[in-house]
C-alpha positions as CSV (number, residue, x, y, z in Angstrom):
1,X,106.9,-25.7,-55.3
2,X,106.4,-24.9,-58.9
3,X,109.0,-23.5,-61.1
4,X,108.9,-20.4,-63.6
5,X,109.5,-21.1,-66.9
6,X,109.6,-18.6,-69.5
7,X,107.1,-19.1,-72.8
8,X,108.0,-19.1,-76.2
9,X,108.6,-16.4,-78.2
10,X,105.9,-16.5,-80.6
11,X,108.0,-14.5,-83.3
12,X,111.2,-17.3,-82.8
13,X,110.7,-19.6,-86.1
14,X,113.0,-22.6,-84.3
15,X,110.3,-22.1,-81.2
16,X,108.0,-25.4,-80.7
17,X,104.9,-25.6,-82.9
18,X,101.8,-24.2,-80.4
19,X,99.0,-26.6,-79.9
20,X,96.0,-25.5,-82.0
21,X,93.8,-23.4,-79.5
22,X,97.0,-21.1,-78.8
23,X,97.5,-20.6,-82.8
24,X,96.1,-17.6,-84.8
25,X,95.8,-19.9,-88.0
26,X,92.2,-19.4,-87.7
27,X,91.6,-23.0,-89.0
28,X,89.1,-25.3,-87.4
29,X,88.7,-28.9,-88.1
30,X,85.7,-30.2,-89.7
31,X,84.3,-32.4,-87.2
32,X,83.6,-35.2,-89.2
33,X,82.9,-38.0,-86.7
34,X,80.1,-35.7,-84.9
35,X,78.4,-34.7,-87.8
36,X,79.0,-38.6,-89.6
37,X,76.8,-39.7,-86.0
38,X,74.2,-37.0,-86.3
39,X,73.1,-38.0,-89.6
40,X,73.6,-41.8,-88.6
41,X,71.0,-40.7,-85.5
42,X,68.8,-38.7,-87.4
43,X,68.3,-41.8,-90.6
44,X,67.5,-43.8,-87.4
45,X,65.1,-41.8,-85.8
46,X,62.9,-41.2,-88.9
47,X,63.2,-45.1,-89.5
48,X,61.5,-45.6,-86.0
49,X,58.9,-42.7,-86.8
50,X,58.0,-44.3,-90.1
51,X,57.9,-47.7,-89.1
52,X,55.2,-46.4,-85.9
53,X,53.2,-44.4,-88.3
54,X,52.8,-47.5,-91.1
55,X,52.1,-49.9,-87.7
56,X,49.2,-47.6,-86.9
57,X,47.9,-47.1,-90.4
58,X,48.0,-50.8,-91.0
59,X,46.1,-51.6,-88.1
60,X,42.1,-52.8,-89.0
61,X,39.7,-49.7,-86.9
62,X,37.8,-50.9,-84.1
63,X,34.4,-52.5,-84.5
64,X,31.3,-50.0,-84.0
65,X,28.2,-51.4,-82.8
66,X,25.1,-49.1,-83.4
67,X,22.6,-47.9,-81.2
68,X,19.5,-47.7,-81.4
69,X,17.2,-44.7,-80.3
70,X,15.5,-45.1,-76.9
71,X,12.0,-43.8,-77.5
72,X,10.6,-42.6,-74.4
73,X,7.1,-41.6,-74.1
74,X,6.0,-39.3,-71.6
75,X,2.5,-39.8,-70.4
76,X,0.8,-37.4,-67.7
77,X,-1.2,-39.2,-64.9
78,X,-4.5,-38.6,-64.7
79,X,-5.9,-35.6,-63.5
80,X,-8.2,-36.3,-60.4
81,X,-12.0,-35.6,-60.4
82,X,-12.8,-32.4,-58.9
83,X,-14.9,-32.7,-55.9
84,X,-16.9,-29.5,-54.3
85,X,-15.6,-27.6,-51.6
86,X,-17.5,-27.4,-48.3
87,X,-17.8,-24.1,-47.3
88,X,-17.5,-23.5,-44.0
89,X,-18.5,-20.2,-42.1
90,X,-15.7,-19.1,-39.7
91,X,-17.4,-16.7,-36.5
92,X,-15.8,-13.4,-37.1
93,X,-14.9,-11.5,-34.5
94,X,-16.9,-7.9,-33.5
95,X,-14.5,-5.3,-32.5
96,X,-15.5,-4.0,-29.1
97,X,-15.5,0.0,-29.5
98,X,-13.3,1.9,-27.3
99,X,-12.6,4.9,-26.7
100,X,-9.5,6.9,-27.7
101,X,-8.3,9.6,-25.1
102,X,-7.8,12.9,-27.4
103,X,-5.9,15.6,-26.1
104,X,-7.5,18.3,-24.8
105,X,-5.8,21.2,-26.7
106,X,-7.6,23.7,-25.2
107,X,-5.3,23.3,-22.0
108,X,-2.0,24.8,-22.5
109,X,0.9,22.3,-21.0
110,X,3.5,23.6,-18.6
111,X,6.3,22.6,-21.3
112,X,6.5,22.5,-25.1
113,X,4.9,18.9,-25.7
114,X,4.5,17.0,-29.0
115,X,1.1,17.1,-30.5
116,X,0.2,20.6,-28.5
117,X,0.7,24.0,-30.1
118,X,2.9,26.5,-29.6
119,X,3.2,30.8,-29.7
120,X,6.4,32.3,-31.5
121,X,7.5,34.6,-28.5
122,X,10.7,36.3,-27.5
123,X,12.1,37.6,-30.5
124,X,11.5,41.4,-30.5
125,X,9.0,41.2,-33.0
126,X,11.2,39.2,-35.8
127,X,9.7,36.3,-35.9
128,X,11.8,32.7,-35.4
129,X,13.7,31.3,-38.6
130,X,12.3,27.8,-39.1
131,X,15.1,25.9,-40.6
132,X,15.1,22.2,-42.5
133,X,17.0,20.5,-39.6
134,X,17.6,20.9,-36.2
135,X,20.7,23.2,-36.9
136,X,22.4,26.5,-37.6
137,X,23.6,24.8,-40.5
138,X,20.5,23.6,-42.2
139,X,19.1,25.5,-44.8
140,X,16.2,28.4,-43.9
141,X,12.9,27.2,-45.0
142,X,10.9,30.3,-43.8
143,X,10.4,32.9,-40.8
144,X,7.3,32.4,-38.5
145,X,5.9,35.6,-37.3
146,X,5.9,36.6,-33.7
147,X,2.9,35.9,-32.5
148,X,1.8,33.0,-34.3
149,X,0.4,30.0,-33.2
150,X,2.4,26.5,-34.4
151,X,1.9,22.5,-34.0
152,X,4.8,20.8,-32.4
153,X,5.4,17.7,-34.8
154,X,8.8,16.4,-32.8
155,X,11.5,17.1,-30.7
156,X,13.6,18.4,-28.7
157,X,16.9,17.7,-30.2
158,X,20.3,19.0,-29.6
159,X,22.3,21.1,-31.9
160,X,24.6,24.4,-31.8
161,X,23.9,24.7,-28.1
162,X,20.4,25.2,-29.2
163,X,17.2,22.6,-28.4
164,X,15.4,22.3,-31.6
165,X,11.6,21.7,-31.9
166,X,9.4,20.5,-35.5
167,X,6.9,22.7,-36.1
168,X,4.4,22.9,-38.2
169,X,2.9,26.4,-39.2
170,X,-1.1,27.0,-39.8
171,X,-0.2,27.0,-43.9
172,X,1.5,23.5,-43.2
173,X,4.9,24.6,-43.6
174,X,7.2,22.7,-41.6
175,X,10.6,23.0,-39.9
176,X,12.6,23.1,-36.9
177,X,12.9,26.2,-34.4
178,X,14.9,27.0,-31.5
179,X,13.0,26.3,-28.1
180,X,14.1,29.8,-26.9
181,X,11.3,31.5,-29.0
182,X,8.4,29.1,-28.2
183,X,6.3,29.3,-25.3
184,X,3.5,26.2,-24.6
185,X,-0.1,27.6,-26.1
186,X,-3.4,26.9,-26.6
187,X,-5.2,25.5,-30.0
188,X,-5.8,28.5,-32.3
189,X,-9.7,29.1,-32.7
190,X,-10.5,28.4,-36.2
């Protein structure tokens, strides 16, 4: 085991002189070796550099051979000789006529149908509010009277609990209307 021993009293003049780290002389030594073999290093290094520099300068350049242009001319092959077209008739085919079944508007269907006209009915004599959409929340585009006779353009569709039908009116307004207030009708007489 390691014994105590009590330091030196710094203040004791008859006290062993303290190695030099411990001191407060505030005296370093010049390192004179280190700095001696820096400079020694440094004059050796710039020898190398100088004598690398003067080995490159004093070398003779590399030998350049010259080239010569590569003309190339570009020619166009000759165009061939026109020749004339044979015309030849192709047999064009006659459409065969038939006929195409047009609704008979003056029947009125059981149901609202597309293509078929229907009466603004039901609404007390305030007419059905033709909106731009098939809902409550569309914006109103007019009111059709009661009464009035209207194309069915599409439909039905589903909104707000409601079935929604596109109509067009006779001025060619069109819109969507509940299917509450329409009732199947015959083509107006014009």
């Amino acid at each position: 085991m390691a014994q105590y021993q009590v330091p030196p009293d710094p203040r004791d003049p008859n006290s062993k002189k303290r190695s030099r780290r411990f001191r407060n002389d505030n005296q370093e030594p010049v390192p004179w070796v280190w700095l001696g073999m820096g400079v020694v290093v440094t004059i050796i290094g710039l020898g190398i550099a100088y004598g690398i520099i003067m080995a490159a300068l004093s070398r003779e350049p590399l030998a350049v051979t010259p080239i010569e242009p590569t003309i190339i001319v570009l020619t166009a092959p000759p165009s061939p000789m026109p020749t004339a077209t044979q015309i030849l008739l192709t047999p064009t085919v006659l459409p065969t006529a038939t006929a195409v079944a047009t609704p008979d508007y003056t029947l009125i269907p059981e149901e609202l149908t597309i293509d078929f006209y229907a009466e603004v009915a039901n609404t007390d004599g305030l007419g059905v509010t033709v909106r731009g959409g098939p809902s409550t929340n569309n914006a109103r585009v007019t009111v059709a009277a009661e009464g009035s006779v209207v194309l069915v353009l599409d439909g039905p569709e589903e909104a707000n609990d409601f079935l929604w039908w596109h109509i067009q009116l006779d001025d060619g307004t069109d819109g969507w209307a509940v299917s509450d207030y329409l009732i199947p009708a015959a083509r107006p007489r014009n």
